[in-house]
N, CA, C and O atoms as a Maestro MAE file, in Angstrom:
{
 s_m_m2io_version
 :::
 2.0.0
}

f_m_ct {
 s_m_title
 :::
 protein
 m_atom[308] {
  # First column is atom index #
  i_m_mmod_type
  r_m_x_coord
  r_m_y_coord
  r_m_z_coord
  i_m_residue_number
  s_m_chain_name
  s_m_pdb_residue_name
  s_m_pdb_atom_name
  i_m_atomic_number
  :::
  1 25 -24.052 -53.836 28.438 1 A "UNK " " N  " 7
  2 3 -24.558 -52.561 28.908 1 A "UNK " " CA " 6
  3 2 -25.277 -52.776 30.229 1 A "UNK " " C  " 6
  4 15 -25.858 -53.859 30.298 1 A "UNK " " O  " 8
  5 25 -25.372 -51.948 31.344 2 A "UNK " " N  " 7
  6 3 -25.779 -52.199 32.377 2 A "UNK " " CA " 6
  7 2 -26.844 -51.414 32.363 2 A "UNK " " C  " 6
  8 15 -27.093 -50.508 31.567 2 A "UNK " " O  " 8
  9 25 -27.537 -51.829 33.369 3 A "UNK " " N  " 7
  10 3 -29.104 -51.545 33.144 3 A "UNK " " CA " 6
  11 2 -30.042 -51.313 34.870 3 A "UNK " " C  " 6
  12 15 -30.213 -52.074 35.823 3 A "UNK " " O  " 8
  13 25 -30.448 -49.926 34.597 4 A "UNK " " N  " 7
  14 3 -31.381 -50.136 36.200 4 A "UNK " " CA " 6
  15 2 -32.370 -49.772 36.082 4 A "UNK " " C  " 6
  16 15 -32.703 -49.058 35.136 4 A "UNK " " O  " 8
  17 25 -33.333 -50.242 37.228 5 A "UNK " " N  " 7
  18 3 -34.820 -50.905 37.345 5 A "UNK " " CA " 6
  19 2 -35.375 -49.256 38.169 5 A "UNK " " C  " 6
  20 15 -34.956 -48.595 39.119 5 A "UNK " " O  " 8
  21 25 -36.582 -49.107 37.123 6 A "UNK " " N  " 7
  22 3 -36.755 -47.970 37.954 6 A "UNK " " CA " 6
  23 2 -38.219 -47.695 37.925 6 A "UNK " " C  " 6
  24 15 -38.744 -47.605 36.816 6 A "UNK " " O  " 8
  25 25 -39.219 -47.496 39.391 7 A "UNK " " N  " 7
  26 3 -40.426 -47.191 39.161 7 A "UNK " " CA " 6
  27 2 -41.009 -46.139 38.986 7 A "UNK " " C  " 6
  28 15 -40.653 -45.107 39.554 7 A "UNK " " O  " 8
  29 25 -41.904 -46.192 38.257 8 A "UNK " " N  " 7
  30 3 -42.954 -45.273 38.019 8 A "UNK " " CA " 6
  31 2 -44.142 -45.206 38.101 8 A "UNK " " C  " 6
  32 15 -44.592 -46.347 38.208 8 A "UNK " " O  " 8
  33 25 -45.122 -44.259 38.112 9 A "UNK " " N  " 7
  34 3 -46.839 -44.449 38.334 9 A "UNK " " CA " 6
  35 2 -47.073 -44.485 36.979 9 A "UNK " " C  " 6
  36 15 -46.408 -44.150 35.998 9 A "UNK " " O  " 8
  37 25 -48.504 -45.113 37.191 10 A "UNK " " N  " 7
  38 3 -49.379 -45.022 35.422 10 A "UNK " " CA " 6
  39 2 -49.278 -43.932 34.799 10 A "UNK " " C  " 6
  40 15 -48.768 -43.905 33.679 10 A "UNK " " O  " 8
  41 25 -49.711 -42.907 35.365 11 A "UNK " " N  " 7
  42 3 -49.446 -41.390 34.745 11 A "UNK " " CA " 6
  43 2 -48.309 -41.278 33.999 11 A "UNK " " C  " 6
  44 15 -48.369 -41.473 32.785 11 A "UNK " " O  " 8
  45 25 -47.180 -40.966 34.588 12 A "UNK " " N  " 7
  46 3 -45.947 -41.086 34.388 12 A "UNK " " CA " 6
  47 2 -44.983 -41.867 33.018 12 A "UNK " " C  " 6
  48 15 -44.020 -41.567 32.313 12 A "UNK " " O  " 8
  49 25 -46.181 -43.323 33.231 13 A "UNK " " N  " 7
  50 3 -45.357 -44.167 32.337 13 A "UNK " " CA " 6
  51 2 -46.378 -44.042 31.044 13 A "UNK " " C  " 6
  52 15 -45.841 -44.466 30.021 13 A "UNK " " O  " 8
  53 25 -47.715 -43.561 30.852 14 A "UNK " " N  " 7
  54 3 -48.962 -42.872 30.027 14 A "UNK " " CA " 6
  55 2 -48.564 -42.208 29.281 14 A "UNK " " C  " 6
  56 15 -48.831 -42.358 28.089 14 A "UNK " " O  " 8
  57 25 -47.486 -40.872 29.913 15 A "UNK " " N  " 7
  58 3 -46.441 -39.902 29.471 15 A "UNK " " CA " 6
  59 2 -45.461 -40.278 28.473 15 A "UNK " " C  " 6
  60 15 -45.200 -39.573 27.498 15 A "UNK " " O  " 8
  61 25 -45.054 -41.119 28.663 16 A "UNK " " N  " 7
  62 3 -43.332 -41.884 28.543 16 A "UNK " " CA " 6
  63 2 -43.928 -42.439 27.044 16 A "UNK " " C  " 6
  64 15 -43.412 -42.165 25.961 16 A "UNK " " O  " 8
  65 25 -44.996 -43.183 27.220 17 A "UNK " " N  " 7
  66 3 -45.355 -44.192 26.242 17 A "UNK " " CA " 6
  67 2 -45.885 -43.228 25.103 17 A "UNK " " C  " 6
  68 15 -45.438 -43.451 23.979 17 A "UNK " " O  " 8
  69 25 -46.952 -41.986 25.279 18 A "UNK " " N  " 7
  70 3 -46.674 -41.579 24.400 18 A "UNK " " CA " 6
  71 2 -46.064 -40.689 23.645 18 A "UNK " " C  " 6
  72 15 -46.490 -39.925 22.778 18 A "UNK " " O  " 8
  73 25 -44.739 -40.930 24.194 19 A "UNK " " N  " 7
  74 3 -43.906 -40.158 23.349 19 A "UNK " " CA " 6
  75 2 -42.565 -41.495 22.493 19 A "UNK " " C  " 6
  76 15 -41.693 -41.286 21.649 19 A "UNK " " O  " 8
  77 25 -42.876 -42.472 23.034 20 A "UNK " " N  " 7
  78 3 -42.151 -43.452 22.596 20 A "UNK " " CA " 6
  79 2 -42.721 -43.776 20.801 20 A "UNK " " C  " 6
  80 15 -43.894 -43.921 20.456 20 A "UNK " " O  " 8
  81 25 -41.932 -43.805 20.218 21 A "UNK " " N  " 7
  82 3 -42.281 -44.387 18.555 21 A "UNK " " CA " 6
  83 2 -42.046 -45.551 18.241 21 A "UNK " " C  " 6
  84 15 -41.421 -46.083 19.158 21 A "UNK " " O  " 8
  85 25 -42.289 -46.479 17.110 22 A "UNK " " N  " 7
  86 3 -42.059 -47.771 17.085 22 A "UNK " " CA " 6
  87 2 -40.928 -48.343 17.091 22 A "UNK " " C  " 6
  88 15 -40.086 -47.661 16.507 22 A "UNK " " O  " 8
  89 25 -40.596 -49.169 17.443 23 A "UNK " " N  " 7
  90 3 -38.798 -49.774 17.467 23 A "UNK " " CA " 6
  91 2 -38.339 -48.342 18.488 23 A "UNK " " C  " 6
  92 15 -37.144 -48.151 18.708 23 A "UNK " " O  " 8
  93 25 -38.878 -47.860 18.779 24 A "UNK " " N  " 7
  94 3 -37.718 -46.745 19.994 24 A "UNK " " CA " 6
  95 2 -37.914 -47.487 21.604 24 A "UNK " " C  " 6
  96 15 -39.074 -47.783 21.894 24 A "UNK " " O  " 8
  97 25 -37.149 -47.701 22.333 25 A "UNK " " N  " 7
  98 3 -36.937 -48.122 23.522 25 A "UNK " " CA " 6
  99 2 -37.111 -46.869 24.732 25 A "UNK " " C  " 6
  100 15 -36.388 -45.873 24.706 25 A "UNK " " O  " 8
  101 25 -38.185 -47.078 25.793 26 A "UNK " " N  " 7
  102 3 -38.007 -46.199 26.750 26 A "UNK " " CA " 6
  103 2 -36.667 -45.471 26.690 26 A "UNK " " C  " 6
  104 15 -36.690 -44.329 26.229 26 A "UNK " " O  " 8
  105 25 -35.296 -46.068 27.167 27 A "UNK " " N  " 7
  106 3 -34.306 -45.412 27.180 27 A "UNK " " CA " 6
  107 2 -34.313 -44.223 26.319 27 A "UNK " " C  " 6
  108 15 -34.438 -43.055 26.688 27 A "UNK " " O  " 8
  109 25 -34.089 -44.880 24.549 28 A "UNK " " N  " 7
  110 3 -34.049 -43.904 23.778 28 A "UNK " " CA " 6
  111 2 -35.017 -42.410 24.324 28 A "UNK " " C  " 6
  112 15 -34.501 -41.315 24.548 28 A "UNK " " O  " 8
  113 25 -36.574 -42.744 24.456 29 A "UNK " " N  " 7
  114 3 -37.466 -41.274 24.692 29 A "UNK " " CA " 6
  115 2 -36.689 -40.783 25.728 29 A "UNK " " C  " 6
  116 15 -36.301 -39.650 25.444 29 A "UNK " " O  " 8
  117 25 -36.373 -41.090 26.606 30 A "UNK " " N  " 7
  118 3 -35.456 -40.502 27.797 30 A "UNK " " CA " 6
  119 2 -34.384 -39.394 27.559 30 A "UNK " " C  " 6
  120 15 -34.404 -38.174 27.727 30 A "UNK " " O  " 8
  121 25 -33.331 -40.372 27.054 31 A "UNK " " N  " 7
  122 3 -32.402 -39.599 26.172 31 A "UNK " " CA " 6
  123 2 -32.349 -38.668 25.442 31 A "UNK " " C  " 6
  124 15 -31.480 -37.811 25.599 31 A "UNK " " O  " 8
  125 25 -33.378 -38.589 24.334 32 A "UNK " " N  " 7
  126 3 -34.034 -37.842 23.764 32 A "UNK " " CA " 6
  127 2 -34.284 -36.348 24.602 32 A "UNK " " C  " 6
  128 15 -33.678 -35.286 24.459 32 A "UNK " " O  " 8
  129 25 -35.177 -36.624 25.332 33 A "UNK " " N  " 7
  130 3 -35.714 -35.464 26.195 33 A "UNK " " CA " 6
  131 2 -34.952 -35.262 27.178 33 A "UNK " " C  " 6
  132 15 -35.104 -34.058 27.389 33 A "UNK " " O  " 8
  133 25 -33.972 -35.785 28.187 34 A "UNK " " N  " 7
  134 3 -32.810 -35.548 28.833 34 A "UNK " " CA " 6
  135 2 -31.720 -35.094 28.402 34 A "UNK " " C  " 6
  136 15 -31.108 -34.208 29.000 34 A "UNK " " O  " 8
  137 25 -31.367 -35.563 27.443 35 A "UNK " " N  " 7
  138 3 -30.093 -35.814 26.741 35 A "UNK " " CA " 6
  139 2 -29.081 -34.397 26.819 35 A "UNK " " C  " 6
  140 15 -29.398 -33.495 27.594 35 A "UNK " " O  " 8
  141 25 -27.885 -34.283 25.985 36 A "UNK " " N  " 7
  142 3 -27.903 -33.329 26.054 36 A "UNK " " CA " 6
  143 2 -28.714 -31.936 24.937 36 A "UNK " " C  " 6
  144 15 -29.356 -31.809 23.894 36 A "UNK " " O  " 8
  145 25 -28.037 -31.029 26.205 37 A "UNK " " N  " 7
  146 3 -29.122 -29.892 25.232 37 A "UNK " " CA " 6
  147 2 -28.456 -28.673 24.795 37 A "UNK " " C  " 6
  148 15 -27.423 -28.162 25.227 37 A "UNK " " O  " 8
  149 25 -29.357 -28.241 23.716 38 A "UNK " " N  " 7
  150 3 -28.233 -27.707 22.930 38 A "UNK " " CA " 6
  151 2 -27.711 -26.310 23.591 38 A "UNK " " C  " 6
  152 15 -28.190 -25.768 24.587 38 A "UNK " " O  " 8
  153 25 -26.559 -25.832 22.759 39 A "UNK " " N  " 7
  154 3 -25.991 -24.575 24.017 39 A "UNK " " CA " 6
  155 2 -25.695 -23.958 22.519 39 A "UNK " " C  " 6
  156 15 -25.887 -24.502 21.432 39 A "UNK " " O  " 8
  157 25 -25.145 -22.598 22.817 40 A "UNK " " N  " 7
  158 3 -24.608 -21.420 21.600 40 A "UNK " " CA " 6
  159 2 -22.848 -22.232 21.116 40 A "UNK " " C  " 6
  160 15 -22.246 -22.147 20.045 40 A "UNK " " O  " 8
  161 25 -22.542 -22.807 22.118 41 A "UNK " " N  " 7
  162 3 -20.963 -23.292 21.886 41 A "UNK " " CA " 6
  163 2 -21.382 -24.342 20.833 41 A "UNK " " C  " 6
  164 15 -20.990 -24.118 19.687 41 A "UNK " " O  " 8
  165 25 -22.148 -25.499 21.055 42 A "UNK " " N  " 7
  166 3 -22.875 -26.429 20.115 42 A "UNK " " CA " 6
  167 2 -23.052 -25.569 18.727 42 A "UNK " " C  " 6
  168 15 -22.192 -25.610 17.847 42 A "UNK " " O  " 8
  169 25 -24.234 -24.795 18.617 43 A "UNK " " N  " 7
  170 3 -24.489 -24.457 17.365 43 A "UNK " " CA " 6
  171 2 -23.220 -23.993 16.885 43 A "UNK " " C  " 6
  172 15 -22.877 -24.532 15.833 43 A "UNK " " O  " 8
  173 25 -22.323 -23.036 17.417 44 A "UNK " " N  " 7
  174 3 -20.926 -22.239 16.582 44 A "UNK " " CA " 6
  175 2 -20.334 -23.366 16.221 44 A "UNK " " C  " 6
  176 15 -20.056 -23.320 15.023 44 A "UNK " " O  " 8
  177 25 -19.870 -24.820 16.960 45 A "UNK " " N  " 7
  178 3 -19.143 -25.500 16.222 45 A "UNK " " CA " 6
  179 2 -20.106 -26.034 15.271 45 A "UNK " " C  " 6
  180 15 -19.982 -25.480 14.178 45 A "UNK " " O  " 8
  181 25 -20.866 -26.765 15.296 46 A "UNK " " N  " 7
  182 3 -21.715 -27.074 14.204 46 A "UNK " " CA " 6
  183 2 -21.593 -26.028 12.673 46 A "UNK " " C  " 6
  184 15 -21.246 -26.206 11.505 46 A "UNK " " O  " 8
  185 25 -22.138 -24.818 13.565 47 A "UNK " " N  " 7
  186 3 -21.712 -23.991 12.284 47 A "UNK " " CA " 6
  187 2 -20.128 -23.655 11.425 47 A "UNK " " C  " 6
  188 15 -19.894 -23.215 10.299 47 A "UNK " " O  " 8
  189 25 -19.431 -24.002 12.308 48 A "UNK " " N  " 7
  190 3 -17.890 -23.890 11.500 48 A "UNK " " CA " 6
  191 2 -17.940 -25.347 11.128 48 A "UNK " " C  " 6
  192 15 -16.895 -25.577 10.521 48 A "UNK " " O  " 8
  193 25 -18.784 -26.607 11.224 49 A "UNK " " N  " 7
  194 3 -18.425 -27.530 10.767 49 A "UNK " " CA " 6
  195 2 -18.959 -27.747 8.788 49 A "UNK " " C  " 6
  196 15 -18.745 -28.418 7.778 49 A "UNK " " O  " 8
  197 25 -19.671 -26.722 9.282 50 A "UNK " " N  " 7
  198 3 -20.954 -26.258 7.893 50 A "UNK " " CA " 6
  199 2 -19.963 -25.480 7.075 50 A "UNK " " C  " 6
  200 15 -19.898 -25.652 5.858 50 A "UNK " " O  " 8
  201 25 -19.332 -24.786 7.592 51 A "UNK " " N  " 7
  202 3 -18.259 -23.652 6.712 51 A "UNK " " CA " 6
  203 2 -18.635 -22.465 6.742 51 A "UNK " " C  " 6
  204 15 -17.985 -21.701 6.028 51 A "UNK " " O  " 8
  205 25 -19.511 -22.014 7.355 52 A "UNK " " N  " 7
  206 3 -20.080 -20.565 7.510 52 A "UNK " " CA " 6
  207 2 -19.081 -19.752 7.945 52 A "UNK " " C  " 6
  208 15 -18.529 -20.146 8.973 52 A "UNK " " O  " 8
  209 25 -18.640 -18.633 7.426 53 A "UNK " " N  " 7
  210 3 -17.903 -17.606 7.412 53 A "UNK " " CA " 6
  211 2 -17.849 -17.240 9.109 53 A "UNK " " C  " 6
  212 15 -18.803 -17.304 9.885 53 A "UNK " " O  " 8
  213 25 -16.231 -16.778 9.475 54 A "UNK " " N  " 7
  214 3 -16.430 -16.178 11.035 54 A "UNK " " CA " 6
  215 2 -17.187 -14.600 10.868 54 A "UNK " " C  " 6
  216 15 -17.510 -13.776 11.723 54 A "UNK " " O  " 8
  217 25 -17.283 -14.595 9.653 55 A "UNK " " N  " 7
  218 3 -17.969 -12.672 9.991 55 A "UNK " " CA " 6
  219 2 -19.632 -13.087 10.041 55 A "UNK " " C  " 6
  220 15 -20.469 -12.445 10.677 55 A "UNK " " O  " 8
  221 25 -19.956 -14.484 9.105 56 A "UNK " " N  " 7
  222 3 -21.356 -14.607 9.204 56 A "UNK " " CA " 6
  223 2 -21.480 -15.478 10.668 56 A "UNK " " C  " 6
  224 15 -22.633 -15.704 10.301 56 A "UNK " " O  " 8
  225 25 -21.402 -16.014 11.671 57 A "UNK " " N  " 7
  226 3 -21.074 -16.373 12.898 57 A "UNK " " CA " 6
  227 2 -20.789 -15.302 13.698 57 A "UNK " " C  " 6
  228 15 -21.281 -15.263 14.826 57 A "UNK " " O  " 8
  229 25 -20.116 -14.475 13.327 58 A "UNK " " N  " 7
  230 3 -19.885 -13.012 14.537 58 A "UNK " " CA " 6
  231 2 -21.297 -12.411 14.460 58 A "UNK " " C  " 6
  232 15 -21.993 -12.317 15.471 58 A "UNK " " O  " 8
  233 25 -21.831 -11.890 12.900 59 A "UNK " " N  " 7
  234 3 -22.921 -11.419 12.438 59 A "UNK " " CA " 6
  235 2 -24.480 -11.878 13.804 59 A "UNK " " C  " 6
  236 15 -25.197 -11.117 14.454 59 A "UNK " " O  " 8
  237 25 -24.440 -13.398 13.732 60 A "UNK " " N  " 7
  238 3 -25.366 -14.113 14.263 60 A "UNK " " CA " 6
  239 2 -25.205 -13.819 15.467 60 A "UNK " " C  " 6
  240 15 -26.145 -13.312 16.079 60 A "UNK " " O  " 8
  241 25 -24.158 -14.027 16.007 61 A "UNK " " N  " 7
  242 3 -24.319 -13.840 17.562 61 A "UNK " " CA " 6
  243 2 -24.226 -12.590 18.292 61 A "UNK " " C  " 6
  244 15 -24.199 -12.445 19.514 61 A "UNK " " O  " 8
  245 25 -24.168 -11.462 17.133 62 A "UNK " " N  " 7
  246 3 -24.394 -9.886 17.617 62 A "UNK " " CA " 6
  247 2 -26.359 -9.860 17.850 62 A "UNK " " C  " 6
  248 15 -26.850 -9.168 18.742 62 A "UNK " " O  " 8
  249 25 -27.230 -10.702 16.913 63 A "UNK " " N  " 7
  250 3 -28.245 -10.433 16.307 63 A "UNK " " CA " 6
  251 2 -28.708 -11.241 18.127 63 A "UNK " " C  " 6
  252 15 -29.494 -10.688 18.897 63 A "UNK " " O  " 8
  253 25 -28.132 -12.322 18.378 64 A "UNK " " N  " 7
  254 3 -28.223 -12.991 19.621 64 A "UNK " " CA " 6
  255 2 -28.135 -12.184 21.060 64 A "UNK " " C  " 6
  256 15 -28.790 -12.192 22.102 64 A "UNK " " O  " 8
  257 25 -27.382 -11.729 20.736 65 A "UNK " " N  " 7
  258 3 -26.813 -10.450 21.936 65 A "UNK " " CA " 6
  259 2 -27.777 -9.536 21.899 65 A "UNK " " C  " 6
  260 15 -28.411 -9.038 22.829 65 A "UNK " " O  " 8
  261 25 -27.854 -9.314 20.496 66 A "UNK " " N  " 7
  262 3 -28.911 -7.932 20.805 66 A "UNK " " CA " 6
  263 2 -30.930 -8.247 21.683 66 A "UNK " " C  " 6
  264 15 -31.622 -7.690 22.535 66 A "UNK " " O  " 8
  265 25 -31.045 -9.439 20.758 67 A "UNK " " N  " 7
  266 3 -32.053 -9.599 21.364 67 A "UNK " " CA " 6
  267 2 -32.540 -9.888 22.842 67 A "UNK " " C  " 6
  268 15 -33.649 -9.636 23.312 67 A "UNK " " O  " 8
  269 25 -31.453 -10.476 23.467 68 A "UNK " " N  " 7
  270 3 -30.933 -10.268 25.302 68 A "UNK " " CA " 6
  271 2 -31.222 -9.072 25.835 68 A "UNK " " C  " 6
  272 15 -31.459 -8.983 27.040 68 A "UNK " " O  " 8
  273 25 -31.243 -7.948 24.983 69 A "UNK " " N  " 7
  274 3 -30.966 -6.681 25.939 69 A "UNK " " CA " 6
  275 2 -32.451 -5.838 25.566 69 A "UNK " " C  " 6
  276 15 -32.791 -4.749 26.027 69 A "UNK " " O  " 8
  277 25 -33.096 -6.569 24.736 70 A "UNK " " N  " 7
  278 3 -34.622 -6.085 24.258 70 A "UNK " " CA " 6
  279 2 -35.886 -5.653 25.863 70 A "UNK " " C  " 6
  280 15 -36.245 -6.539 26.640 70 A "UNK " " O  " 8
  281 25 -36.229 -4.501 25.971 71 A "UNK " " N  " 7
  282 3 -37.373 -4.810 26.565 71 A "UNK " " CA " 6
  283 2 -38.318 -6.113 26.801 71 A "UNK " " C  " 6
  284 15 -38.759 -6.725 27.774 71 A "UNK " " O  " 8
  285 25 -38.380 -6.196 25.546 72 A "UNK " " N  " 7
  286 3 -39.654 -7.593 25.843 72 A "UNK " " CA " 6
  287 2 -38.838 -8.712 25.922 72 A "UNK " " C  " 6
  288 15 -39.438 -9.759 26.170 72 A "UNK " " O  " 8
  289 25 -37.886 -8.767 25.808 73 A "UNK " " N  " 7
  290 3 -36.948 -10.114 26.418 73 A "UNK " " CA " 6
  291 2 -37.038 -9.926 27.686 73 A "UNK " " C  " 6
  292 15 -37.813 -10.651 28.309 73 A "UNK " " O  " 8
  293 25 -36.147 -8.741 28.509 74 A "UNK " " N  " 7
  294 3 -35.930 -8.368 29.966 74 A "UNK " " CA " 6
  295 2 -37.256 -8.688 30.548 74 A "UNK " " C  " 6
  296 15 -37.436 -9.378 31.551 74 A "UNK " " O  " 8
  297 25 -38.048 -8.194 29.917 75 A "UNK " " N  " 7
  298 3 -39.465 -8.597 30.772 75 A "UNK " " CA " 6
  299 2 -39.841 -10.042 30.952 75 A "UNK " " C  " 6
  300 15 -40.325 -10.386 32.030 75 A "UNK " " O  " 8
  301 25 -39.696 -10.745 30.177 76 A "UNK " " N  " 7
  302 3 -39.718 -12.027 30.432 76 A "UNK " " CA " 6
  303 2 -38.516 -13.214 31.005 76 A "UNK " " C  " 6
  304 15 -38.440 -14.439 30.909 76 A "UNK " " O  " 8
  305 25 -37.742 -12.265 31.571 77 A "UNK " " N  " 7
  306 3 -36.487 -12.982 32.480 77 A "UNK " " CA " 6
  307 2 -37.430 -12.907 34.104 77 A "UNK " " C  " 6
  308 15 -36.915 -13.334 35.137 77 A "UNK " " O  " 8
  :::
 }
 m_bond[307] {
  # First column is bond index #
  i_m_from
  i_m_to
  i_m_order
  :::
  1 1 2 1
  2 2 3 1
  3 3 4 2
  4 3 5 1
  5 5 6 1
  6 6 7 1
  7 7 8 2
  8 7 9 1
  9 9 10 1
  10 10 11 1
  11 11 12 2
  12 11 13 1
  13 13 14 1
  14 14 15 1
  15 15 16 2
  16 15 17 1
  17 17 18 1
  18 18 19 1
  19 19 20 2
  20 19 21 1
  21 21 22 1
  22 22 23 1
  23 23 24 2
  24 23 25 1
  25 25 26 1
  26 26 27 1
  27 27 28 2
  28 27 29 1
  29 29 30 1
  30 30 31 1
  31 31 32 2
  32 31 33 1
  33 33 34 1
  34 34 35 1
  35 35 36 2
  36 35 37 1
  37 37 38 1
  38 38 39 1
  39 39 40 2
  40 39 41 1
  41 41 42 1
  42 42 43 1
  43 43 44 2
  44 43 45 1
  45 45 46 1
  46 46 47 1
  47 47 48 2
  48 47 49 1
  49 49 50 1
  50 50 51 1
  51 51 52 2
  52 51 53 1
  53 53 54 1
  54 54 55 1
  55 55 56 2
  56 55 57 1
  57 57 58 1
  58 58 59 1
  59 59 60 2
  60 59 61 1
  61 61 62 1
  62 62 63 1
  63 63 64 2
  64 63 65 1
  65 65 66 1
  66 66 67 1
  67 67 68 2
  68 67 69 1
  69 69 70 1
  70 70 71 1
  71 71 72 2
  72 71 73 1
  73 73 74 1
  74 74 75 1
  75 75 76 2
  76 75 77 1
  77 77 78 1
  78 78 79 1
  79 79 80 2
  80 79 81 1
  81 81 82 1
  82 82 83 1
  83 83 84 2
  84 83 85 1
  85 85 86 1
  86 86 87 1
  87 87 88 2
  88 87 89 1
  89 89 90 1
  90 90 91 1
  91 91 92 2
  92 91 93 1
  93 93 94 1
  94 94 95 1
  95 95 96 2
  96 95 97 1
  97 97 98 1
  98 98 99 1
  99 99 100 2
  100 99 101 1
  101 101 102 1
  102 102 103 1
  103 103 104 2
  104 103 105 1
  105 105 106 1
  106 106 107 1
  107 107 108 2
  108 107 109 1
  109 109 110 1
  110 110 111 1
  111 111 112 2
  112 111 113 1
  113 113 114 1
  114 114 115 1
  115 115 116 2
  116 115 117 1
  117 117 118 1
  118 118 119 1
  119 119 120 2
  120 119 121 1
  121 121 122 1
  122 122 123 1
  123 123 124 2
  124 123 125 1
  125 125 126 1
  126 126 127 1
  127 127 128 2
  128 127 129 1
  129 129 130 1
  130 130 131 1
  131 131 132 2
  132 131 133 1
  133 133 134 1
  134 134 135 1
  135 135 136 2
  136 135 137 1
  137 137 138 1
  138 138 139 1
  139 139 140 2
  140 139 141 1
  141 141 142 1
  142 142 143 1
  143 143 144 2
  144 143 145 1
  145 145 146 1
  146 146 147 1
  147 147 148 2
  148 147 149 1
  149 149 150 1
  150 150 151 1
  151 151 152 2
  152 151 153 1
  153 153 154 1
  154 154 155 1
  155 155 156 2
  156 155 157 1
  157 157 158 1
  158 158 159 1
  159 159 160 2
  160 159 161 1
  161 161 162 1
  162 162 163 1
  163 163 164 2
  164 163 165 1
  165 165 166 1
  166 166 167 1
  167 167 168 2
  168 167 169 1
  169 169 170 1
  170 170 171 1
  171 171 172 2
  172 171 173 1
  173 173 174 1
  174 174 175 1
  175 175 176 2
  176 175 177 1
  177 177 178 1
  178 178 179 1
  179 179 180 2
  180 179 181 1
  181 181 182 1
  182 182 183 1
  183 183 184 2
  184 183 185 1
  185 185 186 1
  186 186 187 1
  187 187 188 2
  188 187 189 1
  189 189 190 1
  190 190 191 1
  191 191 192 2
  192 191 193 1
  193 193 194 1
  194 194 195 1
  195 195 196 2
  196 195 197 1
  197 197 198 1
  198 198 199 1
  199 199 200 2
  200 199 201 1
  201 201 202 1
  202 202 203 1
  203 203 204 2
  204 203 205 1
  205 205 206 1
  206 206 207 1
  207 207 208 2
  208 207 209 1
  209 209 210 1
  210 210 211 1
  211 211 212 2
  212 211 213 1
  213 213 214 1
  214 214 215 1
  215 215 216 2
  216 215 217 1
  217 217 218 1
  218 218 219 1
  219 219 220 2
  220 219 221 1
  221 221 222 1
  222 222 223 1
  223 223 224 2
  224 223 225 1
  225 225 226 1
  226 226 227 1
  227 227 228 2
  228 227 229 1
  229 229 230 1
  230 230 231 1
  231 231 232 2
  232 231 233 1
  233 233 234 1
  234 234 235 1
  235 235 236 2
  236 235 237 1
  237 237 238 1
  238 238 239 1
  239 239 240 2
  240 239 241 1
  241 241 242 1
  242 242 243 1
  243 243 244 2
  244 243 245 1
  245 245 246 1
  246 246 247 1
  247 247 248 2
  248 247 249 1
  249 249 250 1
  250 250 251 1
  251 251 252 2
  252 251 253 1
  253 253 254 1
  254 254 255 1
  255 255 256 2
  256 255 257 1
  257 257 258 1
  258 258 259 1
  259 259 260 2
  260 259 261 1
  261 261 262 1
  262 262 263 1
  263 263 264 2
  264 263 265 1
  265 265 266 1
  266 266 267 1
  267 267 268 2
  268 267 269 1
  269 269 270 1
  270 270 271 1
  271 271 272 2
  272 271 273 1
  273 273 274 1
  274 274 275 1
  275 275 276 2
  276 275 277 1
  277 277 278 1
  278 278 279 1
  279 279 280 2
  280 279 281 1
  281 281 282 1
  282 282 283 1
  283 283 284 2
  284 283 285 1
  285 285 286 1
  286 286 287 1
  287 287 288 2
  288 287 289 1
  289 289 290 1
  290 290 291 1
  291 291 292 2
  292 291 293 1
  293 293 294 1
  294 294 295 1
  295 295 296 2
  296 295 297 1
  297 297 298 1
  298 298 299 1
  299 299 300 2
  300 299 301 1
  301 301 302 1
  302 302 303 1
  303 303 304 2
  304 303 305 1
  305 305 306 1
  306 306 307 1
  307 307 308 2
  :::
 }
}
């Protein structure tokens, strides 16, 4: 595996460390918090991997939609 050298300030690495757990490797916290992130395409397959019905999956992502078009959503875009 290849590997690069990369600096940081105390602050920074203060940060890093505590979010690191035992046996977890900088990389890993990285990854973790970089990594990828989750999207609506993610959860739907996940959820057809679960077996959830396409009407209970249509159901969810009407309830998703709707809350997009809410006042107090819009206001906070």
């Amino acid at each position: 595996m290849a590997v690069k050298t990369i600096t940081i300030d105390i602050e920074a690495y203060n940060l890093l460390s505590r979010q690191k757990q035992t046996g977890q490797s900088f990389s890993q916290v990285i990854k973790a918090h970089f990594g990828d992130q989750p999207t609506a395409s993610r959860f739907r397959a996940l959820a057809r991997s679960l077996r959830i019905s396409s009407d209970a999956l249509d159901a969810m992502e009407s309830q998703v939609r709707a809350r997009a078009k809410t006042r107090a959503r819009a206001i906070l875009r």
